[in-house]
Every structure is written in structure tokens, then in C-alpha cells.
C-alpha positions in Angstrom: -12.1 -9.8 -5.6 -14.1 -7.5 -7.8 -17.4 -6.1 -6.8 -20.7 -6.5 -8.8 -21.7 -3.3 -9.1 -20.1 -1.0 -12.2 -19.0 1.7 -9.6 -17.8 -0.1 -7.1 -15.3 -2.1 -9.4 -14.6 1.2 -11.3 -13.5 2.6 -7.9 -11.5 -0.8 -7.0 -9.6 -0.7 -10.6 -8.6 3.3 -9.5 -7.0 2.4 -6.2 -5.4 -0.4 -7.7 -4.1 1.4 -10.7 -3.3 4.2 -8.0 -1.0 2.2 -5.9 0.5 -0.9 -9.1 1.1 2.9 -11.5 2.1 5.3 -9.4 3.8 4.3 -6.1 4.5 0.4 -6.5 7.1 0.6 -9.5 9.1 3.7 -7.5 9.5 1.5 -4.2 10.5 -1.5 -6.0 13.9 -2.9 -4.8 15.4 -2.8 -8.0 14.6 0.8 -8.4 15.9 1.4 -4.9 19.1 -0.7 -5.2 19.8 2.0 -8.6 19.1 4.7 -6.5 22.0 3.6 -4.4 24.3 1.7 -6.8 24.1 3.5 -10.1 23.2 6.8 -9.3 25.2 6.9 -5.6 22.2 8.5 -3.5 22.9 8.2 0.2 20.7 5.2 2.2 19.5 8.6 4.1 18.1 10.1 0.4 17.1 7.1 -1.1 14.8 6.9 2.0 13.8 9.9 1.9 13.1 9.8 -2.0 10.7 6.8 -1.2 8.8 8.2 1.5 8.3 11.2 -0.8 6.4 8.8 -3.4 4.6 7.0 -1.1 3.3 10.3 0.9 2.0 11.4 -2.5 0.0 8.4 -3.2 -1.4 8.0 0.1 -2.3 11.7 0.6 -4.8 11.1 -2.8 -5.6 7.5 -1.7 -6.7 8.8 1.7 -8.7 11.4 0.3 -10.5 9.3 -2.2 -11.3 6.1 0.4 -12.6 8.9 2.8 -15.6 8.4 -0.1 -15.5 4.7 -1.2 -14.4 2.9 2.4 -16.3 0.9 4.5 -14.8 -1.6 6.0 -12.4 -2.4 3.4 -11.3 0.0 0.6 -14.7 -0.5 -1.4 -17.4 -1.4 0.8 -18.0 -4.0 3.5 -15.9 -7.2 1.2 -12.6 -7.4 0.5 -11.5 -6.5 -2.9 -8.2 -6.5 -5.0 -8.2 -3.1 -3.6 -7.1 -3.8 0.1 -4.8 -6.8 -1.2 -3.1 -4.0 -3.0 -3.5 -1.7 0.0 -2.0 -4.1 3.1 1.6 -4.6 1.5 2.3 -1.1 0.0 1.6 0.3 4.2 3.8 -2.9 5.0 6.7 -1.4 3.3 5.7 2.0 3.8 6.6 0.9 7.7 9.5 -0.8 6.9 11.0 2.5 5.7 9.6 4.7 8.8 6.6 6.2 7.6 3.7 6.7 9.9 0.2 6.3 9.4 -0.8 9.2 11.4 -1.8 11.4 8.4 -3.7 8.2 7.4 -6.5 7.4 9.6 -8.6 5.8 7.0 -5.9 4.0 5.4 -4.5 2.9 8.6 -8.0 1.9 9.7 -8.6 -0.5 6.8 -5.3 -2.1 6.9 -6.1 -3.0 11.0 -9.4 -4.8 9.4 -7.5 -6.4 6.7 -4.7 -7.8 9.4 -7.5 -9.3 10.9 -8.5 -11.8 8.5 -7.3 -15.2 8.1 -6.0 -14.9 4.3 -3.7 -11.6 4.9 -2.5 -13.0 8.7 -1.6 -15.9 5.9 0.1 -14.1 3.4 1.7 -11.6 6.1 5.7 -11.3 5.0 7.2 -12.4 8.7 4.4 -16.3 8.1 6.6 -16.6 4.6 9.0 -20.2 5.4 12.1 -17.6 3.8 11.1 -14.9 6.2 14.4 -13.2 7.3 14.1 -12.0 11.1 
């Protein structure tokens, strides 16, 4: 899942680090359910406070796979990149964000969907997949 060429991975390890650094750790349930719990933030601004985080990262991400995207994230192959990419836009939906400011992201996820492995891994073909 990483490319060959020095650049290429370099570019893979920046999306990566770009979505696992800066966006994954803020969306995590546990952070969310804190939000909520602890702290006593409204459903309405704990939503909001996500989206926030997640149109930060994918305003940079978009911008930078404007230059590295091909079919995928990196290129014409999948990469860790784009099986870092798919579930972060997965819940990005689930919380009512659109993709419309996203062409390129949303573009590479529709490939990604496409394949075998991700239709696999997809949350709603898990056996404790809650409708």
C-alpha cells in the first residue's frame, strides 16, 4: 500500500498523517461522547464542532490531491492513502457534510467504492452492522 517511488510514498505518508493527526483523533467517538457528556455541548454543537475539523482538513487535503491524484490519492494504485481517505468521507456523511466543495476528494472515494476490498470492508457488509 506504499508506492516505490520516494515521492510518491512521501506524498502517501502526508495524507495519511493529514487525516490519522489532524482530523481522525477530533472525530473519534470517545472525543465526541466528552463533547456531550463532560463538557454538556448540545448534539447541534458537537455537530457542528466536528464538521468544523473535518472542513479544515479536507479544504488542505483537496488542495494538495488536486496535485498528487490520479485515480486514487497517489497515482493510478491504491495506497494507504485512499484506505485512510474512504472512511474519514464515510463519517464525514454520517454527520451531514457534503462533498460538494470536494470534487477531487469525492471523485476518488467513487473509485475507491468501486473496488472489491473497500465494497468488503464498507461499515453497512460488517456482520454487527446496526441498520
Amino acid at each position: 500500500l506504499m508506492p516505490s517511488a520516494p515521492i510518491e510514498r512521501a506524498q502517501v505518508r502526508q495524507i495519511v498523517n493529514m487525516i490519522a493527526c489532524d482530523t481522525h483523533p477530533l472525530n473519534n467517538l470517545r472525543v465526541l461522547h466528552y463533547l456531550e457528556q463532560e463538557l454538556g455541548q448540545s448534539k447541534m454543537a458537537r455537530d457542528a464542532w466536528y464538521r468544523h475539523w473535518i472542513d479544515e482538513t479536507f479544504t488542505a487535503l483537496e488542495q494538495l490531491l488536486m496535485t498528487t491524484s490520479g485515480i486514487y490519492c497517489v497515482g493510478n494504485e491504491v495506497t494507504l492513502a485512499d484506505c485512510m481517505l474512504v472512511p474519514q468521507v464515510y463519517n464525514a456523511l454520517r454527520f451531514d457534510m457534503t462533498l460538494d466543495d470536494y470534487p477531487t476528494i469525492a471523485r476518488i472515494v467513487t473509485n475507491c467504492e468501486q473496488l472489491q476490498a473497500f465494497i468488503k470492508a464498507a461499515p453497512a457488509n460488517q456482520p454487527d452492522a446496526q441498520p
